[in-house]
C-alpha positions in Angstrom: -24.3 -9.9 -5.8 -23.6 -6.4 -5.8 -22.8 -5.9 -1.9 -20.6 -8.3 0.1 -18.1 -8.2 3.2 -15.2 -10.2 4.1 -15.6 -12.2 7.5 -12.5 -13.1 9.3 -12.6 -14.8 12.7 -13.0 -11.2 14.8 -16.3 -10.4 12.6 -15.9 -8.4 9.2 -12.6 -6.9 8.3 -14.4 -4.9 5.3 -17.6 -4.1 3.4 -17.4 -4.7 -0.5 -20.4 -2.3 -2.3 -20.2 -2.7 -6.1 -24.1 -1.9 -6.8 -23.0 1.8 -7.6 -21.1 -0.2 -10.5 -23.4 -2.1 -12.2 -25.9 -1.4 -15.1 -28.9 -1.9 -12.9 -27.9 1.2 -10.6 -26.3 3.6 -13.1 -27.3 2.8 -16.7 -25.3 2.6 -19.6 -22.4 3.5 -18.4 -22.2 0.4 -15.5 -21.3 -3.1 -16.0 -24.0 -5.2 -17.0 -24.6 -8.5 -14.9 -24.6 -10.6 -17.6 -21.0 -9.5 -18.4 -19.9 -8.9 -14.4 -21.6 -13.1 -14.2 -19.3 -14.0 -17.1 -15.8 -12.1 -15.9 -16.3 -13.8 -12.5 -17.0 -17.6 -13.5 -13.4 -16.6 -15.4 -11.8 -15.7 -12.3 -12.5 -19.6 -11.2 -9.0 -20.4 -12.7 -7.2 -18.0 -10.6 -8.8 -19.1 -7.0 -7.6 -22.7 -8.0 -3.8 -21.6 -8.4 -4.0 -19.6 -5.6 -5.1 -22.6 -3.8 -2.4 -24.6 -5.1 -0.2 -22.6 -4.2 -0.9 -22.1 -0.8 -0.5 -25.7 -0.5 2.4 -26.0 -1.8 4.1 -23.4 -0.6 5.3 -22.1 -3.8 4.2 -18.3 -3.2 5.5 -16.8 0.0 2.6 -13.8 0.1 0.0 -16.8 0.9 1.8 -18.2 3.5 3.5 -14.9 4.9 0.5 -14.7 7.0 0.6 -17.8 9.2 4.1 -17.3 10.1 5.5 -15.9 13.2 9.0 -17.2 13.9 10.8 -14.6 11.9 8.7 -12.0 13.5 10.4 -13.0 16.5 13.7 -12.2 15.3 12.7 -8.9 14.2 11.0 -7.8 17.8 14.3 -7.5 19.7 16.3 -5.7 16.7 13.2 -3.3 16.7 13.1 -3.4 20.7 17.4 -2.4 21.0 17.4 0.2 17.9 14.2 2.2 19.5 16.0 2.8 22.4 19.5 2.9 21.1 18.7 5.4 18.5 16.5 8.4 18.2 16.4 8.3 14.1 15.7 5.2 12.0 15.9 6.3 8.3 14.9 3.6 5.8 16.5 3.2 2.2 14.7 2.1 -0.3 12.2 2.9 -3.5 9.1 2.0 -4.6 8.1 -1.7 -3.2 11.2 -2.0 -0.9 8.9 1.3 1.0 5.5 1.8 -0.2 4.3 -1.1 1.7 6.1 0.1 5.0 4.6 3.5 4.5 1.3 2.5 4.5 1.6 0.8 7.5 3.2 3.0 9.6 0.9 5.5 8.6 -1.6 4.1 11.1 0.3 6.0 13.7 -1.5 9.3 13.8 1.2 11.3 16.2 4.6 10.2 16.1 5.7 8.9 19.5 8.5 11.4 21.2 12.2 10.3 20.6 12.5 9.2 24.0 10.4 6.9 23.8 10.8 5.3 20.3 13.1 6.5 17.3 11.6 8.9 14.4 11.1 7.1 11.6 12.0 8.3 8.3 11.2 7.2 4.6 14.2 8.4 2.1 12.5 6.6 -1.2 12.6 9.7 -3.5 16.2 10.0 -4.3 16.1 13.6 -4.3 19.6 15.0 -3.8 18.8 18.0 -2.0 16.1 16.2 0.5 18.3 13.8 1.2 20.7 16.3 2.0 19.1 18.1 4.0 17.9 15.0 5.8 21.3 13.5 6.3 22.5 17.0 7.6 20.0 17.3 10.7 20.6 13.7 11.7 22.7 13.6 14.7 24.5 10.4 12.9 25.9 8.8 16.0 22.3 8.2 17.0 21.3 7.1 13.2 20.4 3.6 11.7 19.8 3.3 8.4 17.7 0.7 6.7 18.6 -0.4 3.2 16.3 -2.2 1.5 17.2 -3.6 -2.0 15.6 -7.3 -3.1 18.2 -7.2 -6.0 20.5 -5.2 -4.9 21.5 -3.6 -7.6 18.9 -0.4 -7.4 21.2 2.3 -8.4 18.8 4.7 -6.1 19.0 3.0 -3.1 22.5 2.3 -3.5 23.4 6.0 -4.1 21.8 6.8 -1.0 23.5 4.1 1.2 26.7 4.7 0.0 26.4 8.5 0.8 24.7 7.7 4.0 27.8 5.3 4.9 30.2 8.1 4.0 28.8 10.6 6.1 28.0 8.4 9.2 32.2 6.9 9.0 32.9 10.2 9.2 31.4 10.7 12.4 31.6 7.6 14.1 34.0 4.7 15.2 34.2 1.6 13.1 32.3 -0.8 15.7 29.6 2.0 15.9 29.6 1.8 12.0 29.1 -1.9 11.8 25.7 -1.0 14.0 24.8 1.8 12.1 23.5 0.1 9.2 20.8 -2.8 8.9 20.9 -4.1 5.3 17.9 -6.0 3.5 18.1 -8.0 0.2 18.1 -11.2 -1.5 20.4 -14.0 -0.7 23.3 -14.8 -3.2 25.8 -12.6 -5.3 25.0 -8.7 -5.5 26.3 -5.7 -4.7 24.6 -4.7 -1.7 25.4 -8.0 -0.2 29.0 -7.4 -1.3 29.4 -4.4 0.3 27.4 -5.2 3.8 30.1 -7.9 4.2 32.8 -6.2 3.3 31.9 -3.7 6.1 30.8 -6.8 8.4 27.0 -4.8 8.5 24.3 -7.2 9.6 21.8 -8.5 6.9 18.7 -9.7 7.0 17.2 -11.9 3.9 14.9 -10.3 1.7 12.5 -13.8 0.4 13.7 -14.0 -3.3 10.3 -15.7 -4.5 8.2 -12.4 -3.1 8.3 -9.3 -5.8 8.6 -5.6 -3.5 4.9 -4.9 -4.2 4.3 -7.8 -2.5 6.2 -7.8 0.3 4.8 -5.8 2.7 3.9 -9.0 4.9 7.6 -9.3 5.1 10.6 -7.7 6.9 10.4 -5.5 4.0 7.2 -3.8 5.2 7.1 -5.0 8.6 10.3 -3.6 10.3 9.5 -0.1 9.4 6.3 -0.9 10.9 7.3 -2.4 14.1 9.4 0.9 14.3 6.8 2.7 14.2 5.0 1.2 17.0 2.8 -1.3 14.8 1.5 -5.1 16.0 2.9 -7.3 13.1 1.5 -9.8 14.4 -2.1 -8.6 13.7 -1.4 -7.3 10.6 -0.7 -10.9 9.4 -3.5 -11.7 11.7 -5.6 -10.0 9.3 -3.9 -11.0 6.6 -4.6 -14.4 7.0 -8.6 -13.5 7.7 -8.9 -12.0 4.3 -7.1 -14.8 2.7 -8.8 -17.7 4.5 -12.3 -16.3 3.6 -11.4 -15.7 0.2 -9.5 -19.3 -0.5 -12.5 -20.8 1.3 -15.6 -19.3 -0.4 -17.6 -21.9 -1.6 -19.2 -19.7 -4.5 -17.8 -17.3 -6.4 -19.9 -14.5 -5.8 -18.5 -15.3 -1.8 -15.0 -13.8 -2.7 -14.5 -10.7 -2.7 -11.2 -10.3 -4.3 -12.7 -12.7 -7.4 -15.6 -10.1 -7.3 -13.5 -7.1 -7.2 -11.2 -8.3 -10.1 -14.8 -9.1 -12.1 -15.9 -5.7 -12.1 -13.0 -3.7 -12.8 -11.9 -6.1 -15.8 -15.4 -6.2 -16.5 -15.5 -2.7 -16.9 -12.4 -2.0 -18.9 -14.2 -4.9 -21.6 -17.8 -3.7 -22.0 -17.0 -0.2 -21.1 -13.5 1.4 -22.1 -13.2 2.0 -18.4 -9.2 3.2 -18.5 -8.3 4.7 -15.2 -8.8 3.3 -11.7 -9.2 5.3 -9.0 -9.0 5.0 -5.2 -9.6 7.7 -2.6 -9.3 7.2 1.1 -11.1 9.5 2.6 -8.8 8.9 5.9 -5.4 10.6 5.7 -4.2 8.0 7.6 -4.6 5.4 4.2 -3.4 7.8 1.6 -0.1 5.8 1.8 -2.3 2.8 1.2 -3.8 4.1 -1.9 0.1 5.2 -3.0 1.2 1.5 -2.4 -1.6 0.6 -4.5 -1.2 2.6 -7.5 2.1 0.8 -7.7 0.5 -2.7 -7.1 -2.0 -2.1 -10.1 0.3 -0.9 -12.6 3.7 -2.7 -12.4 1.2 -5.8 -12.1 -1.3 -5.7 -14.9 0.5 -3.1 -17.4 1.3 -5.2 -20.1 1.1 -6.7 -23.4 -1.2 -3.5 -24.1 -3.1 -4.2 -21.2 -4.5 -2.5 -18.1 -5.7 0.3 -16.6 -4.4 3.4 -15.2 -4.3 3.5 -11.5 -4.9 7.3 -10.0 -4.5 7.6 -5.6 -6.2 10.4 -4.5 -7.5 11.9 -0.9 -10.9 12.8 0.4 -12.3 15.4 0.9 -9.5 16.9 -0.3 -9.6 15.9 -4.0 -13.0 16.6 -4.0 -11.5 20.3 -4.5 -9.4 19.3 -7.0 -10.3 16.2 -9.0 -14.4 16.0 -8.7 -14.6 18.2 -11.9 -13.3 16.1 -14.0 -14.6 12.7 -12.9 -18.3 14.0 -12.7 -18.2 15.9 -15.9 -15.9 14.5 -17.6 -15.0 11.3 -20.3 -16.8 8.3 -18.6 -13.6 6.2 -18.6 -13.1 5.8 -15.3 -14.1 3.5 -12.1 -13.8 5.5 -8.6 -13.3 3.3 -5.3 -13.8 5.2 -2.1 -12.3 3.8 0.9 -14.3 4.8 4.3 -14.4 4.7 8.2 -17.3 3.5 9.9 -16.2 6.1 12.7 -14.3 9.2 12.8 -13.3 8.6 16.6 -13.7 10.9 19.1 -13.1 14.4 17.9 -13.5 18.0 19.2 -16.9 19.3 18.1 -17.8 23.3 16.8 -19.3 25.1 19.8 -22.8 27.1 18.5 -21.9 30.1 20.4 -18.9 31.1 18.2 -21.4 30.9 15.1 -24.5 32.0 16.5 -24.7 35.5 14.3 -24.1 33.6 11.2 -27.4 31.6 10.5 -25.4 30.3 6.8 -22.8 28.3 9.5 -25.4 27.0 11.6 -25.3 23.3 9.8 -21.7 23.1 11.8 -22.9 23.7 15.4 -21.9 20.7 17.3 -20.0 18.4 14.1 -17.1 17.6 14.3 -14.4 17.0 11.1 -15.3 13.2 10.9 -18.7 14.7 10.5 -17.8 16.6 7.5 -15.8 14.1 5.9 -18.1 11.8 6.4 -21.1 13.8 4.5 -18.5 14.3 2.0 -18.0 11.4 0.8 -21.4 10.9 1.0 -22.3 13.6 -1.1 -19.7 12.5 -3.7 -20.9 9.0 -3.4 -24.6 10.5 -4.4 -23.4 12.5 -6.9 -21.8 9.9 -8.7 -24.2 7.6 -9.2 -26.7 10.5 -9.9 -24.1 11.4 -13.2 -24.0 7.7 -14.2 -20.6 7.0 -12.9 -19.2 3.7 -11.7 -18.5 4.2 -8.2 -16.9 0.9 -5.7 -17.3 1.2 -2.0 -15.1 -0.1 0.9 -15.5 0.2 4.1 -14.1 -0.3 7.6 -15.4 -0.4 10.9 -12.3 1.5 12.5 -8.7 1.7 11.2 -6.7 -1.2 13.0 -3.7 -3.3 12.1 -6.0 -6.2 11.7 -8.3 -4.4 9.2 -5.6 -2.6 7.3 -3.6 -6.3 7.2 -7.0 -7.8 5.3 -7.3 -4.6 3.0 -3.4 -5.2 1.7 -4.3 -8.9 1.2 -7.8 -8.0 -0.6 -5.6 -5.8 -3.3 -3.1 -8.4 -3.5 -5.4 -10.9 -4.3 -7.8 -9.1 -6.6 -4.9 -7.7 -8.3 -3.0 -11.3 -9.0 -6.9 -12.6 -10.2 -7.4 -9.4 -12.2 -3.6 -10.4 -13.6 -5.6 -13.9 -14.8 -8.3 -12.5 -16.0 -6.3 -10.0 -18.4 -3.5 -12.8 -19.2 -0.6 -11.4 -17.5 2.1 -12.0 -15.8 0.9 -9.7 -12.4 4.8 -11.4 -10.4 6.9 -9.8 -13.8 8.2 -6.3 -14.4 9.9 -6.2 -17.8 9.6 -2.5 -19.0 10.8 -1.1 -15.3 13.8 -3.6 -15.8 14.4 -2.6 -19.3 14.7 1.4 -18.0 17.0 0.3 -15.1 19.3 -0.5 -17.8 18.7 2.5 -20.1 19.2 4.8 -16.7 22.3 2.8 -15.5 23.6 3.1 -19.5 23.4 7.0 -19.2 24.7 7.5 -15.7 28.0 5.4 -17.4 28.0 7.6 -20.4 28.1 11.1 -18.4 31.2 10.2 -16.5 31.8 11.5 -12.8 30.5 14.1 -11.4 
């Protein structure tokens, strides 16, 4: 029970290694399989909503996957604005861009401007970034993307409404109207009000699918296509993972269900607290970023849940290892691999043949090092008695990244079960929009 992989219909889209978890590998200080056995017969409960609501067609992330008509409507907006424009800036925070960023992170080099528009992520609402962004724009050659399920995010609005100011300033009012490409929810809000006020074309943002889950959406997906992406394989993917998982016939078959047992588990029998995943690809640190968000605005609750830390191999290794080998054992370390580092330049022995310390580099290349890296982390780990999850992938593809967002999702929403939460709700972040909107009233203009 302690290794597994999810099988989609192109072979495995990822391996699921939980032994450096359990009691039986680590000691004390790992689940025991008489608790992980009990946490996933719990998660039974969970797999039969999901089901139900695939069926039904209640929840749009499970059936997301299988569609492909509104892809079609995005392809030629995508296929016009990359040759149109040579900068596509997309407005947004937290869900409305984390998933997007993740995906288009899979693009190692960006592609030159004549060929495709640079894509840009303004999620941070930093007034002097975003100034200096706005101000080496050529803005007749600019669309902006603003994303906003509500509507009403006071960040995202800030940034459209300066964005629309500068580009009207600089423009003509047809070139205005095609300037801007607004997502959100149908009905009443502001966004909406003001996109047809200014006759800017809108696209619906699914009102039943929360921004941490939406990357499988417009909201994650046009970014993506932007940025050269196959949407179509990501969903391909998608649906993989979720098929396998919907259709295992025992528990211990689904890995989601499995992943969910073990960190819940682990929190119950042994005050495990933090969560941690690090990539050790820099192409998925966005994904561990998207994740963080997933795991906390989902499960943090009612006193509930842990905390959910993204980090970067080998880089953290540097900066983080300390405290996770030799410090409090309260937390659970997932590292996310490659199966291959690609083809890469190697270090020629000549340039290191007087220096017999450096002769373990002849000939490897950087996937080489990062690879033993992990490794050596991975060993050390379980040497100290730490719980330590491993997922892997053969290569990084839209296919396998598409079954790696699903996995989260999925384990998260069963973790949610598990736990007796809410994982669809955000209350507290709500509660601060209003406390933040309050203030900004208070202090007056400017």
């Amino acid at each position: 029970m302690s290794g597994g992989r999810c099988r989609g219909w192109g072979g495995a889209l990822y391996e699921h290694d939980l032994s450096g978890c359990l009691a039986s590998t680590i000691g004390s200080h790992g689940l025991s399989d008489t608790h992980f056995t009990a946490a996933l017969v719990r998660t039974a409960p969970a797999l039969e909503r999901l089901r139900a609501w695939q069926v039904d067609g209640s929840c749009s992330l499970l059936t997301l996957p299988e569609r492909r008509d509104d892809l079609a409507v995005l392809a030629p907006l995508v296929d016009v604005a990359s040759r149109k424009f040579t900068d596509l800036v997309v407005l947004g925070t937290g869900g409305s861009t984390l998933g997007g960023r993740a995906l288009a992170a899979l693009v190692v080099h960006p592609v030159p401007p004549a060929q495709r528009a640079w894509l840009h992520f303004s999620d941070a609402a930093d007034g002097h970034d975003f100034g200096v962004l706005i101000d080496g724009l050529d803005l007749e050659r600019s669309l902006f993307v603003v994303i906003s399920k509500s509507g009403a995010t006071d960040e995202t609005l800030t940034q459209f409404l300066i964005a629309f100011d500068a580009v009207k300033a600089a423009v003509s009012e047809e070139e205005l109207r095609g300037a801007f490409l607004v997502v959100t929810a149908p009905g009443e809000n502001p966004l909406r009000r003001l996109a047809e006020r200014w006759r800017l074309p809108v696209l619906d943002h699914d009102p039943g699918l929360g921004g941490r889950y939406s990357v499988f959406s417009a909201v994650g997906l046009l970014p993506a296509m932007f940025a050269g992406i196959d949407a179509e394989a990501v969903r391909a993917g998608a649906a993989e993972a979720l098929a396998a998982s919907l259709a295992a016939e025992r528990l211990e078959d689904c890995e989601p269900a499995r992943g969910a047992a073990l960190l819940v588990g682990l929190a119950e029998e042994r005050d495990v607290s933090t969560t941690v995943l690090m990539p050790y690809c820099g192409r998925l640190a966005e994904l561990a970023a998207w994740h963080r968000q997933l795991w906390a605005e989902s499960l943090g609750k009612n006193g509930l849940g842990t905390t959910p830390v993204s980090g970067l191999g080998p880089i953290d290794q540097h900066s983080q290892l300390q405290l996770y080998l030799d410090g409090p054992h309260d937390k659970l370390l997932t590292l996310l691999t490659l199966d291959s580092a690609g083809c890469e330049r190697s270090v020629e022995p000549d340039l290191i043949a007087d220096e017999p310390e450096l002769a373990h580099l002849a000939h490897k290349t950087l996937g080489n090092m990062v690879e033993a890296a992990g490794n050596a982390m991975a060993d050390a780990l379980t040497a100290a008695g730490r719980p330590l999850r491993r997922i892997s992938i053969e290569n990084l593809d839209e296919r396998r990244i598409g079954g790696l967002l699903m996995h989260f999702m999925l384990e998260t929403i069963i973790a949610a079960e598990l736990l007796g939460v809410d994982p669809f709700d955000q209350p507290a972040v709500e509660a601060v929009k209003v406390r933040a909107r309050t203030a900004l009233a208070e202090a007056g203009s400017g």
